[in-house]
CHARMM internal coordinates of N, CA and C (Angstrom, degrees):
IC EDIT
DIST 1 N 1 CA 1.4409
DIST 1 CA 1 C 1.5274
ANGL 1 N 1 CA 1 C 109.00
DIST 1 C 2 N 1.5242
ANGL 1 CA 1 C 2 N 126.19
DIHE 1 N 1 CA 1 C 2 N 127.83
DIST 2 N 2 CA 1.3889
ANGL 1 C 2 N 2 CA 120.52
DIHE 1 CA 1 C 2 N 2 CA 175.30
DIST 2 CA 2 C 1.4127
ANGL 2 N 2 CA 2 C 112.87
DIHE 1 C 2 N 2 CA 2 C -89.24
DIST 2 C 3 N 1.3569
ANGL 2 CA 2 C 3 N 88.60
DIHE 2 N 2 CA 2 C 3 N 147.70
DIST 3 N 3 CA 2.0818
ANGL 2 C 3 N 3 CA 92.30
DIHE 2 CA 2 C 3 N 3 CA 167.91
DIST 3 CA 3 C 0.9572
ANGL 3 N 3 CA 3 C 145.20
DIHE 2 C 3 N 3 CA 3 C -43.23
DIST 3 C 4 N 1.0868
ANGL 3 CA 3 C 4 N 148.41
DIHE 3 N 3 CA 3 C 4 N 150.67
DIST 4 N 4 CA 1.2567
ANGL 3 C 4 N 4 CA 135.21
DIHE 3 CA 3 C 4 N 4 CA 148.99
DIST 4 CA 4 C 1.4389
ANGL 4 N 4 CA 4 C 133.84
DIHE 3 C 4 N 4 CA 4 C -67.71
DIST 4 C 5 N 1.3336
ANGL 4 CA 4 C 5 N 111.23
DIHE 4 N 4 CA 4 C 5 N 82.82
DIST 5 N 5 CA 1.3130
ANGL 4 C 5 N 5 CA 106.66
DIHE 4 CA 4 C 5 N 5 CA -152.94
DIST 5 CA 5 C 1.8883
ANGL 5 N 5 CA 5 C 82.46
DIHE 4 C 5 N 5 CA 5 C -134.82
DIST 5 C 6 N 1.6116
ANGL 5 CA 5 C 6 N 120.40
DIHE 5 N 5 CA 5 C 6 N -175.30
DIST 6 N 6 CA 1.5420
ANGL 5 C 6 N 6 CA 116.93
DIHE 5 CA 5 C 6 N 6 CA -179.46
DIST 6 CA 6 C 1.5050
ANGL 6 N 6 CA 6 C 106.51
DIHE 5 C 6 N 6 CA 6 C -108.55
DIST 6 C 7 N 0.9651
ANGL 6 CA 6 C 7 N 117.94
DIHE 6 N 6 CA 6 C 7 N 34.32
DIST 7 N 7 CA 1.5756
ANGL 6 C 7 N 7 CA 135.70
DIHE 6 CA 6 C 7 N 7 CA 141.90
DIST 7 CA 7 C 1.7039
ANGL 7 N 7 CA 7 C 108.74
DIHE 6 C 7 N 7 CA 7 C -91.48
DIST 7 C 8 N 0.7974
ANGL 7 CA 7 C 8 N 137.90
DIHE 7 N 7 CA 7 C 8 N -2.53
DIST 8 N 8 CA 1.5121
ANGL 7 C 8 N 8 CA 132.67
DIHE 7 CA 7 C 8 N 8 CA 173.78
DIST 8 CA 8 C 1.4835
ANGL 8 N 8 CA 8 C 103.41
DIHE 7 C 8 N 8 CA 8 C -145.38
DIST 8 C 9 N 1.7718
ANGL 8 CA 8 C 9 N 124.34
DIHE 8 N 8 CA 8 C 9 N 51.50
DIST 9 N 9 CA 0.9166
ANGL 8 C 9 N 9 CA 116.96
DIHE 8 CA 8 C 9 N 9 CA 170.99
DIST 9 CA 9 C 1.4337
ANGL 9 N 9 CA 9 C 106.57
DIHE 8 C 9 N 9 CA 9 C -151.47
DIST 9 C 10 N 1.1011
ANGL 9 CA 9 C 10 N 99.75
DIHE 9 N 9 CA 9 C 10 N 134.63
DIST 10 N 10 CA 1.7879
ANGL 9 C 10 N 10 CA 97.70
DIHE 9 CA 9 C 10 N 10 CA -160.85
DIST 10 CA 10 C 1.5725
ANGL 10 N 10 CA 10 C 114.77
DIHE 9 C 10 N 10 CA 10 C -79.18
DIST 10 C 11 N 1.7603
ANGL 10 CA 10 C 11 N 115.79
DIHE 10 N 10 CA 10 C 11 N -28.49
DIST 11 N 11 CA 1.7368
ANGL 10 C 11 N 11 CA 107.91
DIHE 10 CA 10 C 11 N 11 CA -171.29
DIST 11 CA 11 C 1.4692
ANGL 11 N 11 CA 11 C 67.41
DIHE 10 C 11 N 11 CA 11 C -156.07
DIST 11 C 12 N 1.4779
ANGL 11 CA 11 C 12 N 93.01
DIHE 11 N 11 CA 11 C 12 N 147.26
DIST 12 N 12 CA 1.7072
ANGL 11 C 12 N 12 CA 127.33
DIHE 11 CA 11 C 12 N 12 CA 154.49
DIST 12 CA 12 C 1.3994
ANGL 12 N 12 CA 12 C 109.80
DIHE 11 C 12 N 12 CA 12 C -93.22
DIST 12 C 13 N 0.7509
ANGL 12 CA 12 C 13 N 136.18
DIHE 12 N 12 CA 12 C 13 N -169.07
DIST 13 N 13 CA 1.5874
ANGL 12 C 13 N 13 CA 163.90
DIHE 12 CA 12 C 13 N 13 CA 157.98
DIST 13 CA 13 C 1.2880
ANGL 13 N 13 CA 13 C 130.42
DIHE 12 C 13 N 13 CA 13 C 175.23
DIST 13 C 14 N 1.4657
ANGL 13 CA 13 C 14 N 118.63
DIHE 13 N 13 CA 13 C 14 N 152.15
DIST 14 N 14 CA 1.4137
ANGL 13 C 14 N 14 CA 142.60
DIHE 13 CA 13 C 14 N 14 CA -161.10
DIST 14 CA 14 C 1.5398
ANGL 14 N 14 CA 14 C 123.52
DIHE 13 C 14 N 14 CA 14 C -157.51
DIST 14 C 15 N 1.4565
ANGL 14 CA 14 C 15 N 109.96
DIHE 14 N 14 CA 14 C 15 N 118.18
DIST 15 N 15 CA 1.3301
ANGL 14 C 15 N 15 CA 102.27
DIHE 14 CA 14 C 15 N 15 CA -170.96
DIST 15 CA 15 C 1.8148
ANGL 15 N 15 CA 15 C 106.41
DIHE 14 C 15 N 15 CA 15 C -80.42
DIST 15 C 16 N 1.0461
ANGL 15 CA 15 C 16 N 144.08
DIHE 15 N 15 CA 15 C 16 N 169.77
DIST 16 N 16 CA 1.4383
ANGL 15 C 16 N 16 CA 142.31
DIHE 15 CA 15 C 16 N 16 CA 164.72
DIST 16 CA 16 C 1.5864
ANGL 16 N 16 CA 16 C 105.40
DIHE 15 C 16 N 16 CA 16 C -145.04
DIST 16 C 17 N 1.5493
ANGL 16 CA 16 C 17 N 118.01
DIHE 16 N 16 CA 16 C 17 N 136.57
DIST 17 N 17 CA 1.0301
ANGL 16 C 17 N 17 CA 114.55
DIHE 16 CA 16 C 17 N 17 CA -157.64
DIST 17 CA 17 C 1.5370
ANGL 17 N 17 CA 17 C 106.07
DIHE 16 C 17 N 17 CA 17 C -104.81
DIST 17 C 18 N 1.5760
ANGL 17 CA 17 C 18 N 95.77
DIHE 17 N 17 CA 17 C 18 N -35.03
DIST 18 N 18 CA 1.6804
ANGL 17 C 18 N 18 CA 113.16
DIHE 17 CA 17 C 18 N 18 CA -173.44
DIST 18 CA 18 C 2.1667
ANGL 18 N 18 CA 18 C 98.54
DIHE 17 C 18 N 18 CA 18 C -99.65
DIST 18 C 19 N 1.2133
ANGL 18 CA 18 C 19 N 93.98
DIHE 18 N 18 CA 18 C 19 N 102.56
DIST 19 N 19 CA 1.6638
ANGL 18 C 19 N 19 CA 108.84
DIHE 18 CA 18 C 19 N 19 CA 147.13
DIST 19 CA 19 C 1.5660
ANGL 19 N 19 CA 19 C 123.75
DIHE 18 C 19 N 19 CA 19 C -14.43
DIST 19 C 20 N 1.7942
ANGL 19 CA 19 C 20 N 101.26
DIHE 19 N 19 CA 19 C 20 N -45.83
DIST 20 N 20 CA 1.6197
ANGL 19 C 20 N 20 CA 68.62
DIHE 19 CA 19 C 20 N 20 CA -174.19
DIST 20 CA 20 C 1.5689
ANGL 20 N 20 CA 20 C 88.68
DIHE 19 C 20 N 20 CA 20 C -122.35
DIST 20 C 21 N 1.2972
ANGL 20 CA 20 C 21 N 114.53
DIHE 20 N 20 CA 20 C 21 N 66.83
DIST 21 N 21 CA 1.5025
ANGL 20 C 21 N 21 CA 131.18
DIHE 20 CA 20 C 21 N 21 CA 130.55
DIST 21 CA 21 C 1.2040
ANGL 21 N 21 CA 21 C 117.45
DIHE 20 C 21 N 21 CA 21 C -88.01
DIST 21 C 22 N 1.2389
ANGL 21 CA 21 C 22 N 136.58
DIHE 21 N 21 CA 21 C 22 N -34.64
DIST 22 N 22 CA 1.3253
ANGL 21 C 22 N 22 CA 137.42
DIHE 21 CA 21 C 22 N 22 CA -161.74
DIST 22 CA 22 C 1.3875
ANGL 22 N 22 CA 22 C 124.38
DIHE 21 C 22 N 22 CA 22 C -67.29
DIST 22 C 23 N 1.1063
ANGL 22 CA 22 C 23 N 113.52
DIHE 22 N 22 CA 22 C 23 N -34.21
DIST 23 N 23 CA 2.2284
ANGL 22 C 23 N 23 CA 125.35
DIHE 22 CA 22 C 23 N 23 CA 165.43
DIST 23 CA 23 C 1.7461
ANGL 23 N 23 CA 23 C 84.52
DIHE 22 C 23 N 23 CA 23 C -55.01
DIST 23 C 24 N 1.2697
ANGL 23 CA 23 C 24 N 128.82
DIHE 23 N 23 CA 23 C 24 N -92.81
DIST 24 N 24 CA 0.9035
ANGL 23 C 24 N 24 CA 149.36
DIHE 23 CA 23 C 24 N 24 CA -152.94
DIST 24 CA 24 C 1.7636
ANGL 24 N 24 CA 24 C 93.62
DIHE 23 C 24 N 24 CA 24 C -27.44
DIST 24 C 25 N 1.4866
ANGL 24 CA 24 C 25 N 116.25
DIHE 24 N 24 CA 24 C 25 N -93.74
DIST 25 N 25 CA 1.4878
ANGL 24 C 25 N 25 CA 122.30
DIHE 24 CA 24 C 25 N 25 CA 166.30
DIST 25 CA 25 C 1.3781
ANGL 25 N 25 CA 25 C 116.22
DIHE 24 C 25 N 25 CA 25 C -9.76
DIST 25 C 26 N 1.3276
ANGL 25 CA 25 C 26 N 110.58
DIHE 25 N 25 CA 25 C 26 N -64.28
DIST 26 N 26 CA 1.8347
ANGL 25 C 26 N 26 CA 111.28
DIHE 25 CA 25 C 26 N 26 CA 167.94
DIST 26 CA 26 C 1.2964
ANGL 26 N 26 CA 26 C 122.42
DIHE 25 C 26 N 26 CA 26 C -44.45
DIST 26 C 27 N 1.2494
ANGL 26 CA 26 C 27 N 107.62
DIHE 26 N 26 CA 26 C 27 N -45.83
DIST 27 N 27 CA 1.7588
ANGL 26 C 27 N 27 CA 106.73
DIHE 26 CA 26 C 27 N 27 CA -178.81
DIST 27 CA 27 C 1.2839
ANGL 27 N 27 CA 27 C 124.53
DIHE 26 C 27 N 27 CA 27 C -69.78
DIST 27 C 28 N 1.4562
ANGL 27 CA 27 C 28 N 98.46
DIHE 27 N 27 CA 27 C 28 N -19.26
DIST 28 N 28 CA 1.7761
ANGL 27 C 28 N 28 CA 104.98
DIHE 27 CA 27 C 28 N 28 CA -178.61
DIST 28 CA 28 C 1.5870
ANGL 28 N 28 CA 28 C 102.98
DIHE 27 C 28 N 28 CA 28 C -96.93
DIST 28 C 29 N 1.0181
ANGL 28 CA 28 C 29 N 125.74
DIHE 28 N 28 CA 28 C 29 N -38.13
DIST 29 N 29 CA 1.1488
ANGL 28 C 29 N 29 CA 127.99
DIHE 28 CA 28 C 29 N 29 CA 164.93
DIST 29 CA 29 C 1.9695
ANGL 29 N 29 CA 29 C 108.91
DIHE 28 C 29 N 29 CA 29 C -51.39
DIST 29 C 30 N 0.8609
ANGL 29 CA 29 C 30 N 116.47
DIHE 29 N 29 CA 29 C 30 N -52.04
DIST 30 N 30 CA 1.4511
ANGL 29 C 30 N 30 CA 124.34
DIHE 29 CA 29 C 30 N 30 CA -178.78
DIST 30 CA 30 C 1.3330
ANGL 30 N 30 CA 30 C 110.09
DIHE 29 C 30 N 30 CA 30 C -66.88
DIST 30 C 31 N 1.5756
ANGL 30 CA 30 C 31 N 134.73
DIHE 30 N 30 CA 30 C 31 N -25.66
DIST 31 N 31 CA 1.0798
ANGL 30 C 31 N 31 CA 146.25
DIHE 30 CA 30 C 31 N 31 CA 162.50
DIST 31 CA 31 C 1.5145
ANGL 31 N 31 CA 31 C 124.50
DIHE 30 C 31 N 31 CA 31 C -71.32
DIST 31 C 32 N 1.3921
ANGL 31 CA 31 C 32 N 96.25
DIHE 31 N 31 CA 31 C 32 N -31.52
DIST 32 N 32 CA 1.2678
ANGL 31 C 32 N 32 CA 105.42
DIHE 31 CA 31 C 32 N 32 CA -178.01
DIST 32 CA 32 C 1.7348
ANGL 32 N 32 CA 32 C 119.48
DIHE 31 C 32 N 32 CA 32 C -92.22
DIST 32 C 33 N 1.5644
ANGL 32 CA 32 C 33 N 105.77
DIHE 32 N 32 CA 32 C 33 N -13.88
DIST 33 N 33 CA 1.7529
ANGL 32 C 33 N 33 CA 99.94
DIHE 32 CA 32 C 33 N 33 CA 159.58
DIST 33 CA 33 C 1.0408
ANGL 33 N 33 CA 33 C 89.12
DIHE 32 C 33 N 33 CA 33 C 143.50
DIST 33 C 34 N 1.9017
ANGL 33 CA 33 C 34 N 125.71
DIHE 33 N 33 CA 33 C 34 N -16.33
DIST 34 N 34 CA 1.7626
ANGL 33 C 34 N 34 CA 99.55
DIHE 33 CA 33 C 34 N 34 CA -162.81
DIST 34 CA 34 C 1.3441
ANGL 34 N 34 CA 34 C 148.11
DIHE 33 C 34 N 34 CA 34 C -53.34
DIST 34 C 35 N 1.2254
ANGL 34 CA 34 C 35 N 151.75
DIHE 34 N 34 CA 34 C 35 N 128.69
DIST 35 N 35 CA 1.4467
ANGL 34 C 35 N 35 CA 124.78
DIHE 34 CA 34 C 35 N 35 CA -137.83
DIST 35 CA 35 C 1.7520
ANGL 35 N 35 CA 35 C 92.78
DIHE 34 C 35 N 35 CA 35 C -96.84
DIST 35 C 36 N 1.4438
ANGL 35 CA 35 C 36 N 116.07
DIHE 35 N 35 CA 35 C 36 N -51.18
DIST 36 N 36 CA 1.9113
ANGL 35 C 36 N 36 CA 118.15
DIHE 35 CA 35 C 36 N 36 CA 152.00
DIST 36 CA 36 C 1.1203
ANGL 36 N 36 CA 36 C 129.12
DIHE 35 C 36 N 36 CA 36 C -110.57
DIST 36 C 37 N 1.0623
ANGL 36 CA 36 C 37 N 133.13
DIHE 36 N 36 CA 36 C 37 N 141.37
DIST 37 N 37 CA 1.3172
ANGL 36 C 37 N 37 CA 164.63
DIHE 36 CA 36 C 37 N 37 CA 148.88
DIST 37 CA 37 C 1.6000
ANGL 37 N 37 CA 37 C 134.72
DIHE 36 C 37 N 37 CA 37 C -85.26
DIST 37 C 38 N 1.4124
ANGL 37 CA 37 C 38 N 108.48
DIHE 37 N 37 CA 37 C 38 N 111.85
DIST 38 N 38 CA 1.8492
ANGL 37 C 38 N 38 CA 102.11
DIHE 37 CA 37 C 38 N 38 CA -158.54
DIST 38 CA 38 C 1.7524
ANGL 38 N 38 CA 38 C 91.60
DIHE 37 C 38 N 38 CA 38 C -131.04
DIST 38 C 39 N 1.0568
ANGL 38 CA 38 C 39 N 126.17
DIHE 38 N 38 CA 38 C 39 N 158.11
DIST 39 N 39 CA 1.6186
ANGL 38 C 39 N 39 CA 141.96
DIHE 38 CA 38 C 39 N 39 CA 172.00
DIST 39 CA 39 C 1.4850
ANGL 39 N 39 CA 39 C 107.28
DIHE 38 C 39 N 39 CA 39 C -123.83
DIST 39 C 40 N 1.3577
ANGL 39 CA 39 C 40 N 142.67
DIHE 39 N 39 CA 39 C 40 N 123.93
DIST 40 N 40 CA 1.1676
ANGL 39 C 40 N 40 CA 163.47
DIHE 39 CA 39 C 40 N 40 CA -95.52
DIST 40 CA 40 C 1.1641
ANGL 40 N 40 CA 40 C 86.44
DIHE 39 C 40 N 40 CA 40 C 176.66
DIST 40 C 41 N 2.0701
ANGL 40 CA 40 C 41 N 131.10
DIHE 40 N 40 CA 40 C 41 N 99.75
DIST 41 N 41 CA 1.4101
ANGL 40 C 41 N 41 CA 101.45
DIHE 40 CA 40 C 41 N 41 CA 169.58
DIST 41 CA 41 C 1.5051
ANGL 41 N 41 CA 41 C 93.80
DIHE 40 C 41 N 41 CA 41 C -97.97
DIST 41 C 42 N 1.5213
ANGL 41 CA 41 C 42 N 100.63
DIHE 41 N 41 CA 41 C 42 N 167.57
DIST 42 N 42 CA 1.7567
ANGL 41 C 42 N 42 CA 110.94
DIHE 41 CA 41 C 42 N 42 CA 165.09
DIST 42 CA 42 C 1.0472
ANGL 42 N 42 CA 42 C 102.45
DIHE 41 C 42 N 42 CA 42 C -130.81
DIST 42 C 43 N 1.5645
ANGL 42 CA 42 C 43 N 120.02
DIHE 42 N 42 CA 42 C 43 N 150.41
DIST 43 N 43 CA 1.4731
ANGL 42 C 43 N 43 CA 134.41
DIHE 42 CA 42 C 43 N 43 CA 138.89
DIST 43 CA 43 C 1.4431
ANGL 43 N 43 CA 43 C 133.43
DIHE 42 C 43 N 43 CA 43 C -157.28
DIST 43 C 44 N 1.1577
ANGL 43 CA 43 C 44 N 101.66
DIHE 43 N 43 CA 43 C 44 N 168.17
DIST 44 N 44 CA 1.5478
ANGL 43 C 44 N 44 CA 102.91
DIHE 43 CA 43 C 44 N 44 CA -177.46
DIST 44 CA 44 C 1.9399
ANGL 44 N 44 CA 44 C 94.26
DIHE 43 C 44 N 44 CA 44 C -139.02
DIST 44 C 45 N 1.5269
ANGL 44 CA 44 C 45 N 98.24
DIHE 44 N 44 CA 44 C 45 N 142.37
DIST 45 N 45 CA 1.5225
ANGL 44 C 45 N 45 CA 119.11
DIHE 44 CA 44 C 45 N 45 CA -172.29
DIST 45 CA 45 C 1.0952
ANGL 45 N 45 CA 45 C 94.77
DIHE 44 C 45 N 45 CA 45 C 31.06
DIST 45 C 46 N 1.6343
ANGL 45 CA 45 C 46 N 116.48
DIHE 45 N 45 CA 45 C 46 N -118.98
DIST 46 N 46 CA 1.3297
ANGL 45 C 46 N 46 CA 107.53
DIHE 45 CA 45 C 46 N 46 CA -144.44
DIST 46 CA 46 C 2.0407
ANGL 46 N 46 CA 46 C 109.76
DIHE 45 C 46 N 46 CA 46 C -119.60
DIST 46 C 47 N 1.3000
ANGL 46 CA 46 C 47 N 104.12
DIHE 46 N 46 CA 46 C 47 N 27.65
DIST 47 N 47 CA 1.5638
ANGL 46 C 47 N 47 CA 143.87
DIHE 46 CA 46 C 47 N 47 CA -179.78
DIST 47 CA 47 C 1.4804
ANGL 47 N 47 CA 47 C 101.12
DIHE 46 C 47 N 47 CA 47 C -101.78
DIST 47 C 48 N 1.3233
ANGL 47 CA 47 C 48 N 111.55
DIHE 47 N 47 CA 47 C 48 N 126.20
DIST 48 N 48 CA 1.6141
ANGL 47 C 48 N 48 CA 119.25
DIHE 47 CA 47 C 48 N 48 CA 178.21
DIST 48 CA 48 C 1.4204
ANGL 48 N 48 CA 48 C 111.63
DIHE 47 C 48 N 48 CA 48 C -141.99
DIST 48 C 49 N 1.2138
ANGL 48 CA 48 C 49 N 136.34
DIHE 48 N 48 CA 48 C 49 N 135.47
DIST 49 N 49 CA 1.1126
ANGL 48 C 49 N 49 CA 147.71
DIHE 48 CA 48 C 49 N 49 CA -168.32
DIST 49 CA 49 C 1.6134
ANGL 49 N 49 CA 49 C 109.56
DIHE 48 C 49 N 49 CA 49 C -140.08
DIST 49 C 50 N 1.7126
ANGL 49 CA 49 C 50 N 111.34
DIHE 49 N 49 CA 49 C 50 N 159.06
DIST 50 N 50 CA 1.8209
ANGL 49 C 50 N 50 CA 111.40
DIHE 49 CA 49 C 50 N 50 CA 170.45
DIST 50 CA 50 C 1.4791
ANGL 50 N 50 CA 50 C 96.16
DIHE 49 C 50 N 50 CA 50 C -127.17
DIST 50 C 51 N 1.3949
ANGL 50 CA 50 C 51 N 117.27
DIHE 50 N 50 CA 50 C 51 N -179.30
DIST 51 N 51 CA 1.5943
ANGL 50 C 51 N 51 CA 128.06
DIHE 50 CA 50 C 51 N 51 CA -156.11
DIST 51 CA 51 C 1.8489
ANGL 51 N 51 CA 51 C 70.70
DIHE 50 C 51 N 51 CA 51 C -158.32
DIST 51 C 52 N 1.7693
ANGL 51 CA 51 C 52 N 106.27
DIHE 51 N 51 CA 51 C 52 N 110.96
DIST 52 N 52 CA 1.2387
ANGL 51 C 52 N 52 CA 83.00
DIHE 51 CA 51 C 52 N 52 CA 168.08
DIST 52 CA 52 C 1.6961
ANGL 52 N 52 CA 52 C 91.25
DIHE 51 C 52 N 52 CA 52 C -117.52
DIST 52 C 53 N 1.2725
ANGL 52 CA 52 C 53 N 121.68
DIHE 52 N 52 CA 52 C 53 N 158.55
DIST 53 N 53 CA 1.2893
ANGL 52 C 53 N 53 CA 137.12
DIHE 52 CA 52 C 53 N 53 CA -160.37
DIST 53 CA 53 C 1.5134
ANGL 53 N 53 CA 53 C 106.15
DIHE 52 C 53 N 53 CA 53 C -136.68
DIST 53 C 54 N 1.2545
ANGL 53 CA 53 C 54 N 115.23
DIHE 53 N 53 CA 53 C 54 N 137.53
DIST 54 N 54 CA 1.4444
ANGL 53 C 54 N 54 CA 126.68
DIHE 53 CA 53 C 54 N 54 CA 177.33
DIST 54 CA 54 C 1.6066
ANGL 54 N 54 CA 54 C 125.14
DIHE 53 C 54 N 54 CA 54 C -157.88
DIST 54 C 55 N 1.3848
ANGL 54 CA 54 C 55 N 111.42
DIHE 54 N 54 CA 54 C 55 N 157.00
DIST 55 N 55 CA 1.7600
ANGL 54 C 55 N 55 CA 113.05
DIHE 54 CA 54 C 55 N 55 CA 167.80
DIST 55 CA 55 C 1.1427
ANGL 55 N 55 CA 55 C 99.29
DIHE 54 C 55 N 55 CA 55 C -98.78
DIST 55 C 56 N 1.3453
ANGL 55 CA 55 C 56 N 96.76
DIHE 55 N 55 CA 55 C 56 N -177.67
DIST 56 N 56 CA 2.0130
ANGL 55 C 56 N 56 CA 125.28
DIHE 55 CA 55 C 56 N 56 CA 141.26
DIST 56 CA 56 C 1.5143
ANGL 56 N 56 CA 56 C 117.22
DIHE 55 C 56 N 56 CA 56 C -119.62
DIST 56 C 57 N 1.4518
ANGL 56 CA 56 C 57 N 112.01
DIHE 56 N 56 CA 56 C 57 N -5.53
DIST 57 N 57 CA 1.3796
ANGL 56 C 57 N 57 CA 124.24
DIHE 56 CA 56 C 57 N 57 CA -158.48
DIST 57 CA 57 C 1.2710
ANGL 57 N 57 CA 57 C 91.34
DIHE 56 C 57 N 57 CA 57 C -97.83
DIST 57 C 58 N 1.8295
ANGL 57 CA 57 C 58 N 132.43
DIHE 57 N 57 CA 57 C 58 N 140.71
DIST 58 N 58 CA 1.1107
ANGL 57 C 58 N 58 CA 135.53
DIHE 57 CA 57 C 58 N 58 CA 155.00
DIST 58 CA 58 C 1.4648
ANGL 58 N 58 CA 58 C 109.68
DIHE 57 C 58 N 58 CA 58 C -70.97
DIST 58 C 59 N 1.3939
ANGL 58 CA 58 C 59 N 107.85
DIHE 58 N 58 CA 58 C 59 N 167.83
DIST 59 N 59 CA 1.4725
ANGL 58 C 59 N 59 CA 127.12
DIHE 58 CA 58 C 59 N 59 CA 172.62
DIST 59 CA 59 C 1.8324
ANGL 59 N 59 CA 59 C 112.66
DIHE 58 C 59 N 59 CA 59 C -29.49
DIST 59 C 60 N 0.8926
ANGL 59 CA 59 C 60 N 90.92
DIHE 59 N 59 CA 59 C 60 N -68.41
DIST 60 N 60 CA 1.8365
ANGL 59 C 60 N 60 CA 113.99
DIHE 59 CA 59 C 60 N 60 CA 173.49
DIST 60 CA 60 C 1.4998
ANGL 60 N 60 CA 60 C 98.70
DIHE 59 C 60 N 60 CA 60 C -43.34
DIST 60 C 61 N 1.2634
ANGL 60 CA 60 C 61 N 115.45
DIHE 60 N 60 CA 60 C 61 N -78.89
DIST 61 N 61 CA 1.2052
ANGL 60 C 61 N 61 CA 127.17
DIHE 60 CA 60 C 61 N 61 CA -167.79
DIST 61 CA 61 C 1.9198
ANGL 61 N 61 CA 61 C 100.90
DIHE 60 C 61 N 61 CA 61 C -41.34
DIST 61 C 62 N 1.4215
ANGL 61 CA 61 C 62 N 101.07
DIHE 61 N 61 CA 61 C 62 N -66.67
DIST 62 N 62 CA 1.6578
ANGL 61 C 62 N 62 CA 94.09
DIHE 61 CA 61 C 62 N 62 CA 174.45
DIST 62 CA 62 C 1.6049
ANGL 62 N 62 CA 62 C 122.09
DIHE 61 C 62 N 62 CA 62 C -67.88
DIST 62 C 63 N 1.0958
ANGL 62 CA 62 C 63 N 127.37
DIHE 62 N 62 CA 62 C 63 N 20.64
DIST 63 N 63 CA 1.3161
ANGL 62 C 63 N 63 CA 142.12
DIHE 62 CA 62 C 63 N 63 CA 151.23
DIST 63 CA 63 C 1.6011
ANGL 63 N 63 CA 63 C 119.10
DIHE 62 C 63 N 63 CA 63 C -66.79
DIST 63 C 64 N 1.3600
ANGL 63 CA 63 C 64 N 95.81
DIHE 63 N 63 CA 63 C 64 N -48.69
DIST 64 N 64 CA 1.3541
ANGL 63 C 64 N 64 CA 119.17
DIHE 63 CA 63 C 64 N 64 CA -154.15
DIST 64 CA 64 C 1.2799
ANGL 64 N 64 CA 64 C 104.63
DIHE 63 C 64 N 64 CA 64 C -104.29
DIST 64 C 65 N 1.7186
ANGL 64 CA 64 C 65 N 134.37
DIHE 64 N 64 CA 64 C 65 N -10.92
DIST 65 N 65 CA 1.4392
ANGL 64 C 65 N 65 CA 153.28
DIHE 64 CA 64 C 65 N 65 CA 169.75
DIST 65 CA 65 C 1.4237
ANGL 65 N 65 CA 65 C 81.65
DIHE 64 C 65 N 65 CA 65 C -75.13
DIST 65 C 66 N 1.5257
ANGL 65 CA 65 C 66 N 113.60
DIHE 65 N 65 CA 65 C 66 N -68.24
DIST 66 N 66 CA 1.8160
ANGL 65 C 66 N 66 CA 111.00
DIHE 65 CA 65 C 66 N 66 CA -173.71
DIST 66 CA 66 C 1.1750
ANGL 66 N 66 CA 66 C 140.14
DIHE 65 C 66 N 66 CA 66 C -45.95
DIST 66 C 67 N 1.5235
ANGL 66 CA 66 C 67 N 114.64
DIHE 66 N 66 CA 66 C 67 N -39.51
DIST 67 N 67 CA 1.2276
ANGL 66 C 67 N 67 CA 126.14
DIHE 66 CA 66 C 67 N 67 CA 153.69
DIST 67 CA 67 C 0.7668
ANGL 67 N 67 CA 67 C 135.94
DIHE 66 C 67 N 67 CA 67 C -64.41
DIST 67 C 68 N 1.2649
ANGL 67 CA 67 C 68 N 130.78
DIHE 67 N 67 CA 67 C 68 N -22.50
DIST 68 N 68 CA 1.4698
ANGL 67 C 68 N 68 CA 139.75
DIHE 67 CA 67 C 68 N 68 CA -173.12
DIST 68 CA 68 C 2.0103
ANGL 68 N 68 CA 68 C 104.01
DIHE 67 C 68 N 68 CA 68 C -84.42
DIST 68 C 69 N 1.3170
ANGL 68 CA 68 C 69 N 99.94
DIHE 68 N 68 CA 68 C 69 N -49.49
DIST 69 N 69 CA 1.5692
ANGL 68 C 69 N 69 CA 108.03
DIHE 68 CA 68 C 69 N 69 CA -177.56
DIST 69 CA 69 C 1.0291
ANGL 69 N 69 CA 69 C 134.81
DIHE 68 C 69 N 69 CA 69 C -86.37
DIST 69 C 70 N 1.7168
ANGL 69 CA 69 C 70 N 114.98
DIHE 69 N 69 CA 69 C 70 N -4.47
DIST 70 N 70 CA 1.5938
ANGL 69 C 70 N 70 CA 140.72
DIHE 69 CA 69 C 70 N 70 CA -155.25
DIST 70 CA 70 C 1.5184
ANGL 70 N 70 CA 70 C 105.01
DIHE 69 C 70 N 70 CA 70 C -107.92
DIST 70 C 71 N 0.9847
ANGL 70 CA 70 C 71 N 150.98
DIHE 70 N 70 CA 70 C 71 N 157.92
DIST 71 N 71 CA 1.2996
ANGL 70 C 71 N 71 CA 138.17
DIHE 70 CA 70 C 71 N 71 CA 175.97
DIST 71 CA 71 C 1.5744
ANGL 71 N 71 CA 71 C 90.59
DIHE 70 C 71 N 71 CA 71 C -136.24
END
COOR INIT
IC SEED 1 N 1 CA 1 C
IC BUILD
């Protein structure tokens, strides 16, 4: 059985509430190996929020997460 570790995990996510967190998050994320990185904005009236979402897994790699678990 493998770990739970972010080698066997296909997408992260993170909500962020404040805007100018979001450079910041990217850079560490980008430092830290991610292969994508996406920002998801949300809102409602006059409340705005991002969903930022990411791998570590290349293309291939999430091919091969898919196949393996997908029937």
């Amino acid at each position: 059985m493998k770990s739970l570790t972010v080698d066997n995990h296909r997408v992260q996510e993170t909500l962020v509430s404040k805007k100018s967190n979001v450079k910041s998050i990217f850079d560490k994320l980008k430092d830290s190996g991610a292969k994508s990185i996406r920002t998801i904005p949300m809102g409602t009236g006059n409340k705005s929020s991002q969903v930022i979402a990411w791998t570590f897994l290349t293309k291939e790699e999430q091919k091969e997460w898919r196949d393996s678990r997908w029937i």
